[in-house]
mmCIF file of the N, C-alpha and C atoms, coordinates in Angstrom:
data_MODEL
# 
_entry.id   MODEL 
# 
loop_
_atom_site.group_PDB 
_atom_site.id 
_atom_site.type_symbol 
_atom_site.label_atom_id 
_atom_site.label_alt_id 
_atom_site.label_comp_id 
_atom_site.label_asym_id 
_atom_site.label_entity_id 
_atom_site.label_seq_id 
_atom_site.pdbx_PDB_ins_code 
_atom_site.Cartn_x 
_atom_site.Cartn_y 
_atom_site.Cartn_z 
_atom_site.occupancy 
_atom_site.B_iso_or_equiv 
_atom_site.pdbx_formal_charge 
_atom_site.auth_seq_id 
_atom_site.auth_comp_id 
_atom_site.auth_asym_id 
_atom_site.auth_atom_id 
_atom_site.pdbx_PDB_model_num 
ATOM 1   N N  . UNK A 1 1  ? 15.033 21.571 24.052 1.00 0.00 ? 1  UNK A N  1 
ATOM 2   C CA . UNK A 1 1  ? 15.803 21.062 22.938 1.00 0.00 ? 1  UNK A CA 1 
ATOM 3   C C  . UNK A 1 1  ? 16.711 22.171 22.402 1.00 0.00 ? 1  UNK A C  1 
ATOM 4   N N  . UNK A 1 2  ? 18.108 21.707 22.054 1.00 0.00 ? 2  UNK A N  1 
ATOM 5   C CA . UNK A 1 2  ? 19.085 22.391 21.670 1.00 0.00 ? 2  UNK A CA 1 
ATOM 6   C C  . UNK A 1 2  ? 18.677 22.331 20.312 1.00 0.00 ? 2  UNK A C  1 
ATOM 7   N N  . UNK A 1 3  ? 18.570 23.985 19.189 1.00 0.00 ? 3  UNK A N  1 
ATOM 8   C CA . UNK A 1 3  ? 18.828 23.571 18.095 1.00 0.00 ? 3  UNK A CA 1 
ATOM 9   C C  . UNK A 1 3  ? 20.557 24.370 17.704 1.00 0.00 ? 3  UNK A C  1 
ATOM 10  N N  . UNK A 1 4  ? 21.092 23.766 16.803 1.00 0.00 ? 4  UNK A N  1 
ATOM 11  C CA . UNK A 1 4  ? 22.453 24.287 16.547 1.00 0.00 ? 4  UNK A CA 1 
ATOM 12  C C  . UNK A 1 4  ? 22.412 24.839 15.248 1.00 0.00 ? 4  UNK A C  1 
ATOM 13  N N  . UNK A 1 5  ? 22.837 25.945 14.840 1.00 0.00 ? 5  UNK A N  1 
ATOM 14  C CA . UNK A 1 5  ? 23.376 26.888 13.499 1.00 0.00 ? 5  UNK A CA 1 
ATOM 15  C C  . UNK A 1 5  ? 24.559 26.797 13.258 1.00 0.00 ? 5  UNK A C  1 
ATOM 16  N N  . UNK A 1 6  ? 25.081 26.277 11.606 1.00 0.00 ? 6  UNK A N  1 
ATOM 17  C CA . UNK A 1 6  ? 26.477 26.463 11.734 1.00 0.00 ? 6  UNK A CA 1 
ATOM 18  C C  . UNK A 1 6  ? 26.302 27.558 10.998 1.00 0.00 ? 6  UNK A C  1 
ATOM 19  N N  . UNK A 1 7  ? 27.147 28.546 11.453 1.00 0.00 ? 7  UNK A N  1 
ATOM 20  C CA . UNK A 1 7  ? 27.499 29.983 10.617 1.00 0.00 ? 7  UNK A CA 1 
ATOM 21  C C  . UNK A 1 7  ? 28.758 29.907 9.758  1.00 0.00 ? 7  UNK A C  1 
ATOM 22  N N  . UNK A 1 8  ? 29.875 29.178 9.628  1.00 0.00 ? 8  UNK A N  1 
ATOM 23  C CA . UNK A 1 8  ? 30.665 28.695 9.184  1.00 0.00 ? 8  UNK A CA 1 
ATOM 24  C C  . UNK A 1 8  ? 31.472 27.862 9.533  1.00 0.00 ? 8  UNK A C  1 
ATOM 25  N N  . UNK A 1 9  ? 31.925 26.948 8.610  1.00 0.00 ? 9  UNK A N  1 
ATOM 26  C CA . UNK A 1 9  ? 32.793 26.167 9.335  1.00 0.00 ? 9  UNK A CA 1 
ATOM 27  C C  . UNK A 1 9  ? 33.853 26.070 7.805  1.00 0.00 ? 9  UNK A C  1 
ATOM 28  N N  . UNK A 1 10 ? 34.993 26.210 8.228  1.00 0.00 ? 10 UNK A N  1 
ATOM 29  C CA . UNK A 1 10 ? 36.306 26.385 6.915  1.00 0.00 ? 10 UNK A CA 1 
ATOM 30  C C  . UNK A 1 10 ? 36.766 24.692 7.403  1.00 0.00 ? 10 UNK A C  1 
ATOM 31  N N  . UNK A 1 11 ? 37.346 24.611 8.422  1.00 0.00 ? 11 UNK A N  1 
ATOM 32  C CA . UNK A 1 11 ? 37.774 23.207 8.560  1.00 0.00 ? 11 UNK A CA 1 
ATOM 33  C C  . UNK A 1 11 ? 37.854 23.460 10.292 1.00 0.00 ? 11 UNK A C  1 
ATOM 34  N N  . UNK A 1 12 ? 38.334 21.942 10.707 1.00 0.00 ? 12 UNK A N  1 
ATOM 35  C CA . UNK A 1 12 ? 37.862 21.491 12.103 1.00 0.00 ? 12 UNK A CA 1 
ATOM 36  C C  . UNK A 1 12 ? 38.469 22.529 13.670 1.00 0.00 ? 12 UNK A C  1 
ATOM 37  N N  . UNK A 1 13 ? 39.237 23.539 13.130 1.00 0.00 ? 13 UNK A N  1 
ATOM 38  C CA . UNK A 1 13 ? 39.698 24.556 13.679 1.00 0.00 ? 13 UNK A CA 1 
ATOM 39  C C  . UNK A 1 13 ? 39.391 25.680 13.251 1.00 0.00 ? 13 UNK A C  1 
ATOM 40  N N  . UNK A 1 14 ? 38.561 26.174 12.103 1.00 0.00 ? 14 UNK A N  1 
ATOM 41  C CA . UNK A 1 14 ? 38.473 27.200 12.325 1.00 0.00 ? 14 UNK A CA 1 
ATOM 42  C C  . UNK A 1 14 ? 36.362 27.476 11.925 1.00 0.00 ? 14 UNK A C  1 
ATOM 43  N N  . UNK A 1 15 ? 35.845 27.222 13.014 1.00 0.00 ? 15 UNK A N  1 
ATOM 44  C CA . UNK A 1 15 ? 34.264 27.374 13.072 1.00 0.00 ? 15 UNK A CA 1 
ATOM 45  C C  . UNK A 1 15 ? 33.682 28.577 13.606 1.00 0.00 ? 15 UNK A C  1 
ATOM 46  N N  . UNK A 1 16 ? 32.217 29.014 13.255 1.00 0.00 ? 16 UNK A N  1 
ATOM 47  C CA . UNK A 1 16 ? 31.567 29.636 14.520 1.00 0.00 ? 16 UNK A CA 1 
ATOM 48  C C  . UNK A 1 16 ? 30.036 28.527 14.318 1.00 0.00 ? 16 UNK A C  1 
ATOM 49  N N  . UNK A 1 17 ? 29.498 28.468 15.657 1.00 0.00 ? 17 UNK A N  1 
ATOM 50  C CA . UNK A 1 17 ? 28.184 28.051 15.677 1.00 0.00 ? 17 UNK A CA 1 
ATOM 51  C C  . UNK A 1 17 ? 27.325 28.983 16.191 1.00 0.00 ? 17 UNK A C  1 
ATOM 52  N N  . UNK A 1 18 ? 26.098 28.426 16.497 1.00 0.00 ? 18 UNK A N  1 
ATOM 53  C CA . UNK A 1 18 ? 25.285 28.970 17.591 1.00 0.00 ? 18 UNK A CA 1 
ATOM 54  C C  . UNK A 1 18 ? 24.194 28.449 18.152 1.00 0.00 ? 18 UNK A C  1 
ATOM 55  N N  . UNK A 1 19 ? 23.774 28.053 19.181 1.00 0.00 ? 19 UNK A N  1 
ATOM 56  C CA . UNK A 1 19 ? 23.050 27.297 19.581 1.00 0.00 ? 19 UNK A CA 1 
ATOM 57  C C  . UNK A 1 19 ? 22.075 27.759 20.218 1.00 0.00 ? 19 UNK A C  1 
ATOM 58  N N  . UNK A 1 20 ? 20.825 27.517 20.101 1.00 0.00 ? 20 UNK A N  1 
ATOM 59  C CA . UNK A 1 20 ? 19.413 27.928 20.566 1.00 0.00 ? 20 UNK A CA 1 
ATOM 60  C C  . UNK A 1 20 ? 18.942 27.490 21.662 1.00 0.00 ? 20 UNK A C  1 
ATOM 61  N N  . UNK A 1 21 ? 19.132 28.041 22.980 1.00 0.00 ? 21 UNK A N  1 
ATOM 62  C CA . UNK A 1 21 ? 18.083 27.370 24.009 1.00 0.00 ? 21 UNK A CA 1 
ATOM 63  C C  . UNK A 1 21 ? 17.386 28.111 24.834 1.00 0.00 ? 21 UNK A C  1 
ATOM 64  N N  . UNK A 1 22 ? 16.317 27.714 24.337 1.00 0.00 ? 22 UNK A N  1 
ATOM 65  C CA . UNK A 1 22 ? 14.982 28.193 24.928 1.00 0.00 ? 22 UNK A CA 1 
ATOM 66  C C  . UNK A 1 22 ? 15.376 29.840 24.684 1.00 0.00 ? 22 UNK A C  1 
ATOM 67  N N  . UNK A 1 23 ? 15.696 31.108 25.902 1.00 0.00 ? 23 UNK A N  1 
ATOM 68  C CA . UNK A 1 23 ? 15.891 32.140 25.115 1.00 0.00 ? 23 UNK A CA 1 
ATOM 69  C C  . UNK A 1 23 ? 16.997 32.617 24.760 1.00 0.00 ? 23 UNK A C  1 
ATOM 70  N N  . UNK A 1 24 ? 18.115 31.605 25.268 1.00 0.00 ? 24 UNK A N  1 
ATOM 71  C CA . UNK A 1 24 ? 19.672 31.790 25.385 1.00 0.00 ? 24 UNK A CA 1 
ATOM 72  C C  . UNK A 1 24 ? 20.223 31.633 23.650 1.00 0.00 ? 24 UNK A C  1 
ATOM 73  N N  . UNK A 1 25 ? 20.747 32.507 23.663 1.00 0.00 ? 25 UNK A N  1 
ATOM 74  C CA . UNK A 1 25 ? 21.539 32.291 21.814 1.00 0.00 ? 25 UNK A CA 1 
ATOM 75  C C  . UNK A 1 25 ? 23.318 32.048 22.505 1.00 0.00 ? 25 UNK A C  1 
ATOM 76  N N  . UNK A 1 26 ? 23.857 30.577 22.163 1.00 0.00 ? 26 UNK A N  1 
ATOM 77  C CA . UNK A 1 26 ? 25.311 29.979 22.719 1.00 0.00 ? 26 UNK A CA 1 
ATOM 78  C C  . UNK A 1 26 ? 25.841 30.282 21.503 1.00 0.00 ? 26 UNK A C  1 
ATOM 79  N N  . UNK A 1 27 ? 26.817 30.812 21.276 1.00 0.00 ? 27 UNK A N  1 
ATOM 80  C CA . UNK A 1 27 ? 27.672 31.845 20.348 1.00 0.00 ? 27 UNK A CA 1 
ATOM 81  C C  . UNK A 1 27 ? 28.990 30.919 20.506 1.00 0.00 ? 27 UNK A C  1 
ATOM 82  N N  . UNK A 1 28 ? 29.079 29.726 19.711 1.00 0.00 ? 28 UNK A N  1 
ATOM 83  C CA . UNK A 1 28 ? 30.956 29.362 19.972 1.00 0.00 ? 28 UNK A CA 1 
ATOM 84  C C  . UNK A 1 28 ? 31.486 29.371 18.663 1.00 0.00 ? 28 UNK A C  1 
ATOM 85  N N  . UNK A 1 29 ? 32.648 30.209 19.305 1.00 0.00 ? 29 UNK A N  1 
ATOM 86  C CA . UNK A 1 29 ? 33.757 30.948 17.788 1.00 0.00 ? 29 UNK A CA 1 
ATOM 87  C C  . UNK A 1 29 ? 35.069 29.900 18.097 1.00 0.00 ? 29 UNK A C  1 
ATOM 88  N N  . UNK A 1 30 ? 35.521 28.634 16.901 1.00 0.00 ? 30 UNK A N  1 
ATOM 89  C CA . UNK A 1 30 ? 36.804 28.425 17.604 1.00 0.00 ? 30 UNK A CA 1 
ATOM 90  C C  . UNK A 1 30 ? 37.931 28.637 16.480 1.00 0.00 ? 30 UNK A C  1 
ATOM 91  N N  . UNK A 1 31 ? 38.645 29.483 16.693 1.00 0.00 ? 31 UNK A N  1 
ATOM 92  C CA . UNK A 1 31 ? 39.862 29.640 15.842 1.00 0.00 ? 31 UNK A CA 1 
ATOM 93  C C  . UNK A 1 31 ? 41.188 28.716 16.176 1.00 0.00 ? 31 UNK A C  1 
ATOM 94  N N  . UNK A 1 32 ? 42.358 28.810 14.376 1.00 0.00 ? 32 UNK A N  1 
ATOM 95  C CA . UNK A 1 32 ? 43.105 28.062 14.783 1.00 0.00 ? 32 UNK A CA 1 
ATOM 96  C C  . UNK A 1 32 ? 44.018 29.198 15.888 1.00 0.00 ? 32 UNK A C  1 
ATOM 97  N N  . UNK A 1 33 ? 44.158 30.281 15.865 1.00 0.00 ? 33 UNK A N  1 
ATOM 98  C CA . UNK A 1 33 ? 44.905 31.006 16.471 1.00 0.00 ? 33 UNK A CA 1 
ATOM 99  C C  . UNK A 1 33 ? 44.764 31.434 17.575 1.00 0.00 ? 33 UNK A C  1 
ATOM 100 N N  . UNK A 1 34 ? 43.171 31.745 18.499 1.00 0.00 ? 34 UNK A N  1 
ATOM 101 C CA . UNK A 1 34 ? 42.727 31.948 19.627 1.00 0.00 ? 34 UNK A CA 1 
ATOM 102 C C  . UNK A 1 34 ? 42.097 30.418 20.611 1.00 0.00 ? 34 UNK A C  1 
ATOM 103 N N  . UNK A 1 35 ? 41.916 29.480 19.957 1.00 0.00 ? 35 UNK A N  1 
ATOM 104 C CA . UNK A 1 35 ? 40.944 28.985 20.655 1.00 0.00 ? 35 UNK A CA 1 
ATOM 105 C C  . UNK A 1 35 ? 39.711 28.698 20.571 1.00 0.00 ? 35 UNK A C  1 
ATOM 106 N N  . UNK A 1 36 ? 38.826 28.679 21.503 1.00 0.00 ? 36 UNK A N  1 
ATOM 107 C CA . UNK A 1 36 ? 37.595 28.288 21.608 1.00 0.00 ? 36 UNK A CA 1 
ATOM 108 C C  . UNK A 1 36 ? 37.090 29.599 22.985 1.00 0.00 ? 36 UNK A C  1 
ATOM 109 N N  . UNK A 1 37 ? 35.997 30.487 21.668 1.00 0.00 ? 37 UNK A N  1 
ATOM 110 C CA . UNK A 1 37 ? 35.574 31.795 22.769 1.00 0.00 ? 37 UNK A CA 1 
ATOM 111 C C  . UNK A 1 37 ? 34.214 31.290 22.574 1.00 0.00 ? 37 UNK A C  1 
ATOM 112 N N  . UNK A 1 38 ? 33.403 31.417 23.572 1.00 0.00 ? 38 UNK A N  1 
ATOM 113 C CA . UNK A 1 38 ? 31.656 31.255 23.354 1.00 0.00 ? 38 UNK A CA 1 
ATOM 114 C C  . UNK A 1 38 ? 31.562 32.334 24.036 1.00 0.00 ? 38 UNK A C  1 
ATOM 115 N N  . UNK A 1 39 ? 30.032 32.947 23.376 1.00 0.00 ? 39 UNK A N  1 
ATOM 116 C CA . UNK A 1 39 ? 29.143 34.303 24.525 1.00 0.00 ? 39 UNK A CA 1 
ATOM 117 C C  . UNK A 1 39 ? 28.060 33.919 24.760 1.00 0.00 ? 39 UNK A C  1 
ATOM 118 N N  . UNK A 1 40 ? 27.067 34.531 25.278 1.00 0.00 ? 40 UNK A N  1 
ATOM 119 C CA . UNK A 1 40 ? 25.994 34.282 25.633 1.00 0.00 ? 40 UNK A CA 1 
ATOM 120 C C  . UNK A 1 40 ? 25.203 35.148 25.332 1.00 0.00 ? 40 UNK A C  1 
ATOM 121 N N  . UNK A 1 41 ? 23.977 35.434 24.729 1.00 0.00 ? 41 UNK A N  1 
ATOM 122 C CA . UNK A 1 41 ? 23.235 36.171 24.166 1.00 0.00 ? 41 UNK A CA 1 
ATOM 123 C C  . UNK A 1 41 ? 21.945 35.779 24.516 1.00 0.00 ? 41 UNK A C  1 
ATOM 124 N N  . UNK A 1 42 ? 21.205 37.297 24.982 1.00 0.00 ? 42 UNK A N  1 
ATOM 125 C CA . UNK A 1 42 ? 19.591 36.693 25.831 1.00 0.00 ? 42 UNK A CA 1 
ATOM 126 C C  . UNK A 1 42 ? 18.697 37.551 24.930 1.00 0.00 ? 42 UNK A C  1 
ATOM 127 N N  . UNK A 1 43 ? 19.121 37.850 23.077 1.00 0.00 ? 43 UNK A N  1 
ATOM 128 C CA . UNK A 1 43 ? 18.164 38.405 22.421 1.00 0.00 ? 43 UNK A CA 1 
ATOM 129 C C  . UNK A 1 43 ? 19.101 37.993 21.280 1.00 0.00 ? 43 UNK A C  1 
ATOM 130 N N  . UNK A 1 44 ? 18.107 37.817 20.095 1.00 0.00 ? 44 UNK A N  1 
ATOM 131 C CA . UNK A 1 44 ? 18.862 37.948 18.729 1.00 0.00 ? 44 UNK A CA 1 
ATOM 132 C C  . UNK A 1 44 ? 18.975 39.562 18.417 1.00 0.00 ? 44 UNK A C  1 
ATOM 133 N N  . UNK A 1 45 ? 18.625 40.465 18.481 1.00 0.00 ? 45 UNK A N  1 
ATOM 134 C CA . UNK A 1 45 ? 18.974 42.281 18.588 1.00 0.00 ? 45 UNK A CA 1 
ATOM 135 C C  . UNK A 1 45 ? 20.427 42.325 18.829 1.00 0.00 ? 45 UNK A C  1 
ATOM 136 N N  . UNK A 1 46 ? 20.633 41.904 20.380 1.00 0.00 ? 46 UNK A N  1 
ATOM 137 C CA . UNK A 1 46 ? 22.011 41.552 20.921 1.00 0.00 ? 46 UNK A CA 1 
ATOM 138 C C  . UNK A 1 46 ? 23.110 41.036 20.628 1.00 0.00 ? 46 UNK A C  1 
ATOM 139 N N  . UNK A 1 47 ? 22.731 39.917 19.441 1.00 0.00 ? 47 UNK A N  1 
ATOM 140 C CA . UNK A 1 47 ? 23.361 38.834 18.786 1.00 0.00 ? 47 UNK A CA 1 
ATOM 141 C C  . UNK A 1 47 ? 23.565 40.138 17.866 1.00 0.00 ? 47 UNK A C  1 
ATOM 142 N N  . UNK A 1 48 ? 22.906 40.156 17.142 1.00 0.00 ? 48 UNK A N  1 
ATOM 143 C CA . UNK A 1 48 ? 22.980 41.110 15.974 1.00 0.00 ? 48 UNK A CA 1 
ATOM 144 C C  . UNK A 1 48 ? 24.183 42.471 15.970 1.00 0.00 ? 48 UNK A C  1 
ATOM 145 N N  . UNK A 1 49 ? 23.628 42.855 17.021 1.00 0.00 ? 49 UNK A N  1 
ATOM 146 C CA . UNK A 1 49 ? 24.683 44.187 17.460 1.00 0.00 ? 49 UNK A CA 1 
ATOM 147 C C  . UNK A 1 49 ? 25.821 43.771 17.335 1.00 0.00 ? 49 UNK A C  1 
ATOM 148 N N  . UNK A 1 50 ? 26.516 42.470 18.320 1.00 0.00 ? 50 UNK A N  1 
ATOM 149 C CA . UNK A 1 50 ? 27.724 41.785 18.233 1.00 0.00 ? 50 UNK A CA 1 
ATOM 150 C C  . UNK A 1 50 ? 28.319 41.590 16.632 1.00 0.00 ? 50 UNK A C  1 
ATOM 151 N N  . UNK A 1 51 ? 27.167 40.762 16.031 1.00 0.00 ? 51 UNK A N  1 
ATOM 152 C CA . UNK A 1 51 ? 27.586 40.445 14.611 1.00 0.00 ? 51 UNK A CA 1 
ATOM 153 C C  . UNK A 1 51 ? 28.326 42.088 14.084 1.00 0.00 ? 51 UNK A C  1 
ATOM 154 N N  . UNK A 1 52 ? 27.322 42.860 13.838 1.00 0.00 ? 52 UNK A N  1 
ATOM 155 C CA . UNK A 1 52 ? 28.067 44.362 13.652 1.00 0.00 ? 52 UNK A CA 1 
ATOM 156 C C  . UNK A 1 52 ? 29.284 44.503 13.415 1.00 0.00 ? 52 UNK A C  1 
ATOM 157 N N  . UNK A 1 53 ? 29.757 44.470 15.283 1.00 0.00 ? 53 UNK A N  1 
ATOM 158 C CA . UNK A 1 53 ? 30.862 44.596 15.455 1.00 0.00 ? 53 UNK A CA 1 
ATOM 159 C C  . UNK A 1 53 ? 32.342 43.597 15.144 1.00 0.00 ? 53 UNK A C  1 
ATOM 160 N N  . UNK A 1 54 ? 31.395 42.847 15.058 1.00 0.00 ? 54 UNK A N  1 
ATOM 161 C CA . UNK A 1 54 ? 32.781 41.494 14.668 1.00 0.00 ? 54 UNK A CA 1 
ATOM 162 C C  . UNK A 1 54 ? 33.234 41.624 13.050 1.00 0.00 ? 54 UNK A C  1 
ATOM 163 N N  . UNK A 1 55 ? 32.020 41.380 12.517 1.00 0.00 ? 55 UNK A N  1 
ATOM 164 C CA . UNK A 1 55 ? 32.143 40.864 10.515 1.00 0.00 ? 55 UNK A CA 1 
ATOM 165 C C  . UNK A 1 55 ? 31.998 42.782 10.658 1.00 0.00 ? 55 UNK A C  1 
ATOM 166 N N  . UNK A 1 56 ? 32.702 43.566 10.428 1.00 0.00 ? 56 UNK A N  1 
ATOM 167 C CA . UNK A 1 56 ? 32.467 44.593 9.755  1.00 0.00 ? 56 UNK A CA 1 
ATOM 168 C C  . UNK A 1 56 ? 32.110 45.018 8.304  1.00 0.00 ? 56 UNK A C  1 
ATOM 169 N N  . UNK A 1 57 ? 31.289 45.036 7.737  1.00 0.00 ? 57 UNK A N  1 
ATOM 170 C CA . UNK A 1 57 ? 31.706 45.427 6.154  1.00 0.00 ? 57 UNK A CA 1 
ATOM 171 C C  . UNK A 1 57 ? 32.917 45.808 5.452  1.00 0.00 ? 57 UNK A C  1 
ATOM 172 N N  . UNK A 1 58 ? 33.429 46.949 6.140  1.00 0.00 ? 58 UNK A N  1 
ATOM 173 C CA . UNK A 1 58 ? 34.484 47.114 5.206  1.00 0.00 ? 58 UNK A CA 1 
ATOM 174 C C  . UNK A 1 58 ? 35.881 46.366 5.086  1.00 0.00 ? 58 UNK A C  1 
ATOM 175 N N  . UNK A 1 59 ? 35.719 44.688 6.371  1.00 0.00 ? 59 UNK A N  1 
ATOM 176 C CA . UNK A 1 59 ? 36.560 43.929 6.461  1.00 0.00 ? 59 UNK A CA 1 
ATOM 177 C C  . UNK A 1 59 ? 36.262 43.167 5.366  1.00 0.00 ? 59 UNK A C  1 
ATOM 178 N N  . UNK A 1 60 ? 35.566 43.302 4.638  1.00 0.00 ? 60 UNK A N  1 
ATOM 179 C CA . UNK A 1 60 ? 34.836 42.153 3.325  1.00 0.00 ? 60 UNK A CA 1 
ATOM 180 C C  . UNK A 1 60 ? 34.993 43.007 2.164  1.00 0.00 ? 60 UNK A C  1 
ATOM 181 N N  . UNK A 1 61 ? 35.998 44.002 1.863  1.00 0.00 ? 61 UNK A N  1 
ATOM 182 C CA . UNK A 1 61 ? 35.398 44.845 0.863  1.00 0.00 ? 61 UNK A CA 1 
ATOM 183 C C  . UNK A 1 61 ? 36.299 43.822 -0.556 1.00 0.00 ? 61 UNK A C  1 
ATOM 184 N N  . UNK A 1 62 ? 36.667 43.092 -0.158 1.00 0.00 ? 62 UNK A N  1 
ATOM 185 C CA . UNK A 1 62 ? 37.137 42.525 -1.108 1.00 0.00 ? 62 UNK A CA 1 
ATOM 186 C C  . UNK A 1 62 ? 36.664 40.922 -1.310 1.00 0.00 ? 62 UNK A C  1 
ATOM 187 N N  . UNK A 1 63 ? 35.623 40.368 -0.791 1.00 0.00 ? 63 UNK A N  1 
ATOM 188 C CA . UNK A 1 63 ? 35.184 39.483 -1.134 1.00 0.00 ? 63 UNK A CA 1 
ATOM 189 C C  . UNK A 1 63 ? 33.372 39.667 -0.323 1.00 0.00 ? 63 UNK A C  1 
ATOM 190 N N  . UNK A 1 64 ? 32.515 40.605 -0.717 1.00 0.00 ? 64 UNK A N  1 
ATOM 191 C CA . UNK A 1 64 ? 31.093 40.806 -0.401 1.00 0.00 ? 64 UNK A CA 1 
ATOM 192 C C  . UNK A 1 64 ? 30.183 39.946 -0.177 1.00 0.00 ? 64 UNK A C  1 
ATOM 193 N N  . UNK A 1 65 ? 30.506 38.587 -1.454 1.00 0.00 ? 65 UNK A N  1 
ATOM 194 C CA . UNK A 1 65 ? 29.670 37.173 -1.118 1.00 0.00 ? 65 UNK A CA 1 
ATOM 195 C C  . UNK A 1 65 ? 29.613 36.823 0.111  1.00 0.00 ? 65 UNK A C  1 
ATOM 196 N N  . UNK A 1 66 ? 30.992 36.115 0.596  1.00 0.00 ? 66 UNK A N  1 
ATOM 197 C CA . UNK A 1 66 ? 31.311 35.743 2.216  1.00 0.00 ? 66 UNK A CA 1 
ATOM 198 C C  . UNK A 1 66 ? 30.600 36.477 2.991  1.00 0.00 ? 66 UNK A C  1 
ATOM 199 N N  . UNK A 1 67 ? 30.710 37.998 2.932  1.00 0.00 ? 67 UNK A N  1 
ATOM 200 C CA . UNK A 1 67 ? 29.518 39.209 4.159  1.00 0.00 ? 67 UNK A CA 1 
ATOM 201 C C  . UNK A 1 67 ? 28.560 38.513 4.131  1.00 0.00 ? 67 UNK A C  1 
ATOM 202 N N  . UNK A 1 68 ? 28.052 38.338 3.000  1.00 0.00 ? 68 UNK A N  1 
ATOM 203 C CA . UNK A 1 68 ? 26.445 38.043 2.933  1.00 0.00 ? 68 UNK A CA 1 
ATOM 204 C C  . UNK A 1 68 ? 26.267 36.696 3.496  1.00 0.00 ? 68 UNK A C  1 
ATOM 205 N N  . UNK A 1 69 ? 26.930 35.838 2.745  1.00 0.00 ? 69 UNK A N  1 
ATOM 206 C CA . UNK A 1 69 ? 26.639 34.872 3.257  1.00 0.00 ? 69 UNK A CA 1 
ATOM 207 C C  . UNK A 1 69 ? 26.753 34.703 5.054  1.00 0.00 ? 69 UNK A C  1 
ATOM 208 N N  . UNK A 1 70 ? 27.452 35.207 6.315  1.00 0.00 ? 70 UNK A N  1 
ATOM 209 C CA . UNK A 1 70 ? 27.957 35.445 7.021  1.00 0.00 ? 70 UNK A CA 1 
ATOM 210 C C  . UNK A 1 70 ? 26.780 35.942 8.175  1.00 0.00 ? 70 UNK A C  1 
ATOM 211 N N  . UNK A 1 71 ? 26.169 37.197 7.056  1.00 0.00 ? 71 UNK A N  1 
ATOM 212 C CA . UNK A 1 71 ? 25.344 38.014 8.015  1.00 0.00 ? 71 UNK A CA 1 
ATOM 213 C C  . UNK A 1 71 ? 23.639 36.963 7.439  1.00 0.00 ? 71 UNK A C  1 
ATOM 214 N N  . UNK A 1 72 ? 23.505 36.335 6.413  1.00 0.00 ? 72 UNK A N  1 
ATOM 215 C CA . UNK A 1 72 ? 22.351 35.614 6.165  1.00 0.00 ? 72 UNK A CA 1 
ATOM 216 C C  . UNK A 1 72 ? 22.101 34.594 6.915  1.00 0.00 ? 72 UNK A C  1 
ATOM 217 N N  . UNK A 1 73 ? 23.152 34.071 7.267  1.00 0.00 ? 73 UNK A N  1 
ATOM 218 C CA . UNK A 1 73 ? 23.267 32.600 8.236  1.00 0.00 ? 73 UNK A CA 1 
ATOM 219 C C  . UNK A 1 73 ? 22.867 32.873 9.632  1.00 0.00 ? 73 UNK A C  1 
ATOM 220 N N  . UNK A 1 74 ? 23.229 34.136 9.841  1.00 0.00 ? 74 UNK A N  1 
ATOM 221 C CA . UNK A 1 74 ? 23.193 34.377 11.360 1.00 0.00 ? 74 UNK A CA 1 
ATOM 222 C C  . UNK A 1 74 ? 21.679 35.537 11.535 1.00 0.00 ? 74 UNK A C  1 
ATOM 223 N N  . UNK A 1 75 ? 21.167 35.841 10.291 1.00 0.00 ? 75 UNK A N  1 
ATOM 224 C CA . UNK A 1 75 ? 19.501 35.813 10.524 1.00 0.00 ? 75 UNK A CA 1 
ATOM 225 C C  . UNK A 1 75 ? 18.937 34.803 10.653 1.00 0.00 ? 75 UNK A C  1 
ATOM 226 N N  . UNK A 1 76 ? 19.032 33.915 9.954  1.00 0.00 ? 76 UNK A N  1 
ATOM 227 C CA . UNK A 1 76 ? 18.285 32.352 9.984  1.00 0.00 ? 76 UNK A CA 1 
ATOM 228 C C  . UNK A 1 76 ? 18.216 32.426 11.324 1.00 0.00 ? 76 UNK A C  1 
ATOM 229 N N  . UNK A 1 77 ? 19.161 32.884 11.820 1.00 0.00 ? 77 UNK A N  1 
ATOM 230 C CA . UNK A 1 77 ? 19.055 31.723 13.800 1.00 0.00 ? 77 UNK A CA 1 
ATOM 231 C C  . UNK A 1 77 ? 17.534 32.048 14.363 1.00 0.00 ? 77 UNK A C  1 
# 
């Protein structure tokens, strides 16, 4: 069984999810400007590291809620 996380969704172009199977973490990011990127992740550690690198902190230094909320959603998984 697939379970699905939404990590955000602003409107119908601009989402990320993530989807749980079995030990696979399905990572789909779709922007209005890039597309539709998915990764594949065979640990939440891994997931995590990625998160890191994507949501940086100091890309949020002007709105901190959103971080949190951002990096809280994507512990839940």
């Amino acid at each position: 069984m697939i379970k699905k996380h939404v990590i955000y969704k602003k409107d119908k172009w601009n989402m990320l999810t993530v989807e749980v199977n079995g030990k696979q973490l399905i990572l789909r990011e779709i922007s209005d400007q890039w597309g539709e990127e998915s990764r594949t992740f065979l640990s939440r550690p891994e997931m995590m590291h990625w998160v890191g690198e994507r949501f940086p902190k100091e890309k949020f230094a002007d709105n901190p809620e959103e971080y949190e909320e951002i990096i809280a959603a994507f512990k839940q998984v």
